[in-house]
C-alpha positions as CSV (number, residue, x, y, z in Angstrom):
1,X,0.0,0.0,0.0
2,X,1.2,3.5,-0.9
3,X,1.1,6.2,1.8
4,X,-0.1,9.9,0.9
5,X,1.9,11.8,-1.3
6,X,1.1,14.8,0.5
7,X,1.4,14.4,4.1
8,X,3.3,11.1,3.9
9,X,1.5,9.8,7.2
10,X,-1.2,7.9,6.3
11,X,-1.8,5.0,3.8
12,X,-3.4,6.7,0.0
13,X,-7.4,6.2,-0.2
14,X,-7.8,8.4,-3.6
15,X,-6.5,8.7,-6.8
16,X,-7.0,12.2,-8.2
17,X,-7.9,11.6,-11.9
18,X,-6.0,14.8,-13.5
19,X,-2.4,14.6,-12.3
20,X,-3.3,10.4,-10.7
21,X,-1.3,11.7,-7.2
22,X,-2.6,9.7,-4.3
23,X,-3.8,10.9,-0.9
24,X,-5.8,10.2,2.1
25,X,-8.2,12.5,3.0
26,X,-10.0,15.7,1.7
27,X,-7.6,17.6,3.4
28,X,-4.8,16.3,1.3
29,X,-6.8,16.7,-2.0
30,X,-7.8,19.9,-1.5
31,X,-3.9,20.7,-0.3
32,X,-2.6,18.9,-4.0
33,X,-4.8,20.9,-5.6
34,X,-3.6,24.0,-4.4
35,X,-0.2,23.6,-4.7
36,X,-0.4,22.1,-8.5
37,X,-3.1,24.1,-9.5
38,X,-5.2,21.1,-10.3
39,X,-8.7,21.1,-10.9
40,X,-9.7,17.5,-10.5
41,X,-11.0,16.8,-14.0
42,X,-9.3,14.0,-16.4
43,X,-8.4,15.4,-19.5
44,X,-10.7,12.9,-21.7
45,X,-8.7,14.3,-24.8
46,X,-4.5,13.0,-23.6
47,X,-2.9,10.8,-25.9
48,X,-2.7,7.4,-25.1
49,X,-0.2,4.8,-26.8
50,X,-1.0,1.5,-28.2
51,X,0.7,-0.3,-26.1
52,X,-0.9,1.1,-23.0
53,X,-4.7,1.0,-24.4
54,X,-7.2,-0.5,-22.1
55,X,-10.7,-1.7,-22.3
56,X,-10.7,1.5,-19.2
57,X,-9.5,3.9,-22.0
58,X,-12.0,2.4,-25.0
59,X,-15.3,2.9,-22.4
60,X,-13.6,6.5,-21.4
61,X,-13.6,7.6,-25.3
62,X,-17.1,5.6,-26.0
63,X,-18.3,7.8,-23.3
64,X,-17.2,11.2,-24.7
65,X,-18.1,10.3,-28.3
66,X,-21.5,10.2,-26.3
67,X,-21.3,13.2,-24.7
68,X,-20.5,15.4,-27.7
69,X,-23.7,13.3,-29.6
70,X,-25.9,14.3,-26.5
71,X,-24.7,17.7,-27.1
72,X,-25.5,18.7,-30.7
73,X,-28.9,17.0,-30.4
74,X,-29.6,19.2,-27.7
75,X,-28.9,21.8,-29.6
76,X,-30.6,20.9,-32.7
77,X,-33.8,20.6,-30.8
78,X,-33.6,24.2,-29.4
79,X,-35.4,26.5,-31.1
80,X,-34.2,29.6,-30.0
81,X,-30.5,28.3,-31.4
82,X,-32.6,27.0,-34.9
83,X,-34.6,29.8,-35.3
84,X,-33.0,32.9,-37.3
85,X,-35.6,34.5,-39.1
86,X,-37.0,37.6,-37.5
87,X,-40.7,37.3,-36.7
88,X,-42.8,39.6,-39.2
89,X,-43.6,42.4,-36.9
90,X,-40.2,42.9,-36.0
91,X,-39.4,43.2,-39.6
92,X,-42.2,45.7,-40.2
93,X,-40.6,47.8,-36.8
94,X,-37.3,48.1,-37.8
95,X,-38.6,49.2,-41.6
96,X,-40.8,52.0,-40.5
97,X,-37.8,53.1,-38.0
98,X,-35.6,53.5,-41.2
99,X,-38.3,55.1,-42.8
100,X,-37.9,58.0,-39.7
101,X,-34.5,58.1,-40.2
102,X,-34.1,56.4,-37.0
103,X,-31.2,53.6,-35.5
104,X,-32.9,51.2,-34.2
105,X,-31.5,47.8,-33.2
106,X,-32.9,45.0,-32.0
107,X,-31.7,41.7,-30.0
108,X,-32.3,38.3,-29.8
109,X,-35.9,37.7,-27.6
110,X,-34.2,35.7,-24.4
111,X,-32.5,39.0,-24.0
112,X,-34.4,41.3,-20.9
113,X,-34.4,44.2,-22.7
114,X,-36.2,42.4,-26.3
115,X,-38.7,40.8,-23.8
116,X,-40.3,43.9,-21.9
117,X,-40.0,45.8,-24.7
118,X,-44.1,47.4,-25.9
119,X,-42.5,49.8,-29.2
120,X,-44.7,48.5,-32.0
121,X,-46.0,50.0,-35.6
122,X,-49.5,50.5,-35.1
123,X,-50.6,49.6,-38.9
124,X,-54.2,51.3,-38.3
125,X,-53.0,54.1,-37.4
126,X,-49.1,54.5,-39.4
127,X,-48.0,55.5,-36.5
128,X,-45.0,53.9,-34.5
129,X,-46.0,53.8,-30.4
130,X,-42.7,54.0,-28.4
131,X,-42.1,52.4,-25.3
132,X,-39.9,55.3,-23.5
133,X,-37.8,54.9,-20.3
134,X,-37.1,57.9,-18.0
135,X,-34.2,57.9,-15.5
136,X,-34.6,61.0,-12.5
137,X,-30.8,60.2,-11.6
138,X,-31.2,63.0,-8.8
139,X,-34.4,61.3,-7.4
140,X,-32.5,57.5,-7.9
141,X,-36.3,56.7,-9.6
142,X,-37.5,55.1,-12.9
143,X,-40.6,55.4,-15.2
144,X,-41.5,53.2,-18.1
145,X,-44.5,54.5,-20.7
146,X,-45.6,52.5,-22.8
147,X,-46.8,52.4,-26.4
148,X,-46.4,56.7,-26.7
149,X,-47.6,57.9,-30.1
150,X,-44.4,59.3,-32.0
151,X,-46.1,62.8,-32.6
152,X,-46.6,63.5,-28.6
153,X,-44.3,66.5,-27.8
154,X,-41.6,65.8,-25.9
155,X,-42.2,68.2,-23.3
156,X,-45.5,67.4,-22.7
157,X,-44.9,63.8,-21.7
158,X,-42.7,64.5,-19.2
159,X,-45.0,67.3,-17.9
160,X,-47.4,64.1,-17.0
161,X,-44.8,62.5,-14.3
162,X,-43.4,66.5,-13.3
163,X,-46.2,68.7,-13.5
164,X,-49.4,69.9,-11.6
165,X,-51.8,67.2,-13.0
166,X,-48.8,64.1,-11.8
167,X,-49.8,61.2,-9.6
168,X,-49.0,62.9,-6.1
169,X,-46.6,59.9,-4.8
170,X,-44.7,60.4,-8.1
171,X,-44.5,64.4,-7.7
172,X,-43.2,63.4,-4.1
173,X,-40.7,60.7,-5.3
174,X,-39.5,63.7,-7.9
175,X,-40.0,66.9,-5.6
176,X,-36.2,68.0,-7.0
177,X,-37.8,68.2,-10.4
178,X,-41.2,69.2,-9.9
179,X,-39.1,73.0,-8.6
180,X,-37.9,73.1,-11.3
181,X,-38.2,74.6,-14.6
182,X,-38.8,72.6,-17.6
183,X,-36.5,74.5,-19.4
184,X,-33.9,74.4,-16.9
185,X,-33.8,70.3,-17.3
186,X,-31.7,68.9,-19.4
187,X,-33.2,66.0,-21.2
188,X,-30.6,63.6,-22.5
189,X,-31.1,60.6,-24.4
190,X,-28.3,57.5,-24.2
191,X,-26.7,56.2,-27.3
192,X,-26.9,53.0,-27.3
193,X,-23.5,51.8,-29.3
194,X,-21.7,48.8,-29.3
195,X,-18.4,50.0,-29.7
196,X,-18.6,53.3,-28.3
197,X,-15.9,53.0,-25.0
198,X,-18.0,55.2,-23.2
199,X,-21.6,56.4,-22.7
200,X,-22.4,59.1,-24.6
201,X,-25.8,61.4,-25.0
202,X,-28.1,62.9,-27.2
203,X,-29.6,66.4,-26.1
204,X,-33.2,66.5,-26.8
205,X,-36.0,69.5,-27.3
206,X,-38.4,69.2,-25.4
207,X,-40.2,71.8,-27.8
208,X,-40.2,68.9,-30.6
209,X,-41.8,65.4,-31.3
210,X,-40.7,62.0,-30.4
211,X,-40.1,61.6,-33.9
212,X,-38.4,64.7,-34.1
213,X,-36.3,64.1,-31.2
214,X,-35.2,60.6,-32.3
215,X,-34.2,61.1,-35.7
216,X,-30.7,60.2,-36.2
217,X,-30.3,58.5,-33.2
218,X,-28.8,55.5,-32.1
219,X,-31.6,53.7,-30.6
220,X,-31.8,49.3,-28.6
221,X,-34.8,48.3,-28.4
222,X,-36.8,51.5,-27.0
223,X,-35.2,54.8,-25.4
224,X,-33.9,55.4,-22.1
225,X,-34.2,59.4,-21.6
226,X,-32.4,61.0,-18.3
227,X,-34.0,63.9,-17.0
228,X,-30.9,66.0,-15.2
229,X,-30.8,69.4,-13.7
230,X,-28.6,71.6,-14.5
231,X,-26.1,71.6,-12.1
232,X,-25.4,67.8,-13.3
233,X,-25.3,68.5,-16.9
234,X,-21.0,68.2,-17.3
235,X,-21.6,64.5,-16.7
236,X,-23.2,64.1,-19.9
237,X,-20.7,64.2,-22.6
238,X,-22.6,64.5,-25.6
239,X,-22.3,62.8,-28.6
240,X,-20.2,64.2,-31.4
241,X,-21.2,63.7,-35.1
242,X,-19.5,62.3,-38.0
243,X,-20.4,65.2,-40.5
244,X,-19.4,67.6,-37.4
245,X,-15.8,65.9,-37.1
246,X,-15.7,66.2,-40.9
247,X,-16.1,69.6,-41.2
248,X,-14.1,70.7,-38.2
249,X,-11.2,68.5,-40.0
250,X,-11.8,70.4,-43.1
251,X,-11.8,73.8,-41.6
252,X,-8.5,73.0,-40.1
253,X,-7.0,71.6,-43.2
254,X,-7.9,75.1,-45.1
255,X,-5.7,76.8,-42.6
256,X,-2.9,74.9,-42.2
257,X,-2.4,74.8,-46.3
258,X,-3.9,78.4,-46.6
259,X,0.0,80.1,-48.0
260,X,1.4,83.6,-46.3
261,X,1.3,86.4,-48.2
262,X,3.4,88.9,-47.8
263,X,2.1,92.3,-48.8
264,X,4.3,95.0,-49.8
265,X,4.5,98.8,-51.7
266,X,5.3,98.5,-55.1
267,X,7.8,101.2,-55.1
268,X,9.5,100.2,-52.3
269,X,10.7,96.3,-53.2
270,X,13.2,97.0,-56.0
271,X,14.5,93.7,-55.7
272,X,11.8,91.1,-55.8
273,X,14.8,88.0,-55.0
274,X,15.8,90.1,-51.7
275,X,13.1,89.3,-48.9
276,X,14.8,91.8,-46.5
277,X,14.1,95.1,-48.8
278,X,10.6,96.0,-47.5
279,X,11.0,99.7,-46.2
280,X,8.9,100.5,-43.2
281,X,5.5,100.9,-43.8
282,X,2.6,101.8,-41.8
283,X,1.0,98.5,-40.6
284,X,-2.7,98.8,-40.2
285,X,-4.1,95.5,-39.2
286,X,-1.6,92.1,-38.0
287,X,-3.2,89.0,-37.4
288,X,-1.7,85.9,-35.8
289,X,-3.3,82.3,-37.6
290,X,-1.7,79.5,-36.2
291,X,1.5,81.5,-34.9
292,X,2.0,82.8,-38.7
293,X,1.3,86.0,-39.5
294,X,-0.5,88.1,-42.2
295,X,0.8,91.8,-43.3
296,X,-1.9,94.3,-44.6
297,X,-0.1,97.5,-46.1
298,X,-2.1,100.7,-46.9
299,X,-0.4,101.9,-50.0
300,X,-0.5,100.6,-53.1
301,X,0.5,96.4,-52.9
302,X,2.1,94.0,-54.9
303,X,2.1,90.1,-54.3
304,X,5.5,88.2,-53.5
């Protein structure tokens, strides 16, 4: 009989199947596997020579050719793995969305956010009914509404949960708002972007319509609008468009290859080859681009 390989005390009761070191008790195993950072499994995959093949190792790979089969049946009878095809509604949704000029993206239904979303396309009416979100991060509070028509004002809606005709225990839950004006409140909507590092926001008018409001907009499943006052308003970084990055980059491009004139009087600049033969002159106006500078000369001017 072998003794423990880890206390060397006692005779060995187990065999540990990954690294086959023998031991006594579960104090030893759970010592082994600590110090040789084994997890107890047997690797069903190790190579094992012909000469050492057993009728032990022929049932182990039986076993796991089993396993795998048991495996890809499974997953061949779930329906939510088989099933690809967007349902037809969804289809119609996301159609009318880019027919407002509006982001939206959808996920796969065992996803929370797909489930206990109400946004449809109301066919009777044309009209898409939003479900909308609010976070009151200054109150810690949340309100859902559900199936909004598009062409409610902004405003308005919010005027329901912050104004004089709210539900009492909601005006009390959001008595940091309710003092306040609506136009002091910023109204920010998330942009929901995959590979945006951090959370950015849209600022919305609460003058305009939900369709209005979300055009453009990046947009899972349904919005979630934060209602912030004003003093809170710098933790919002808000999002920066393409076509504004464009034409900032083009704005700077035109100054950097803009060239320097230099201006001088005609009479003056004998030598065009000498730079260093302007006379003085009196300066009226000296501007400083970019730490370059442009010369405007009263008299007449000719161009270097």
């Amino acid at each position: 009989m072998k003794t423990c390989e880890v206390c060397s005390e006692t005779v060995a009761k187990y065999r540990c199947p990954a690294c086959e070191i023998e031991t006594c008790c579960l104090k030893c195993v759970n010592q082994h596997k600590q110090q040789n950072d084994c997890d107890g499994q047997r690797d069903k995959t190790t190579y094992v020579s012909v000469n050492q093949f057993t009728d032990i190792n022929l049932l182990s790979d039986y076993r796991f050719l089993e396993e795998g089969g048991r495996k890809t049946n499974n997953a061949c009878r779930d329906n939510l793995k088989r099933k690809h095809n967007m349902p037809n509604f969804l289809k119609e949704l996301e159609k009318q969305a880019n027919k407002r000029n509006v982001k939206l993206r959808l996920m796969p239904y065992p996803m929370s956010r797909r489930k206990n979303n109400s946004t449809i396309y109301q066919h009777r009416l044309k009209k898409m009914l939003w479900q909308i979100e609010w976070i009151f991060p200054q109150s810690d509070h949340t309100i859902i509404d559900k199936r909004v028509n598009e062409d409610e004002i902004l405003g308005s809606i919010l005027k329901k949960h912050i104004g004089m005709d709210a539900d009492p225990l909601i005006k009390y839950k959001l008595k940091c708002y309710t003092n306040t004006e609506l136009n002091n409140l910023g109204i920010f909507l998330i942009q929901d972007k995959v590979d945006s590092p951090e959370n950015r926001y849209y600022r919305l008018d609460e003058n305009k319509s939900l369709s209005e409001n979300f055009m453009n907009k990046n947009i899972l499943e349904y919005p979630t609008i934060h209602v912030v006052l004003d003093d809170y308003w710098l933790n919002y970084p808000l999002v920066i468009s393409e076509d504004q990055d464009d034409t900032e980059t083009e704005s700077e491009s035109d100054v950097t290859t803009q060239p320097h004139p230099v201006i001088v009087d005609e009479n003056t600049c004998q030598d065009i080859g000498d730079k260093n033969t302007i006379s003085n002159q009196s300066i009226t106006n000296e501007t400083n681009i970019n730490d370059r500078t442009v010369v405007d000369i009263s008299s007449e001017r000719c161009l270097t």
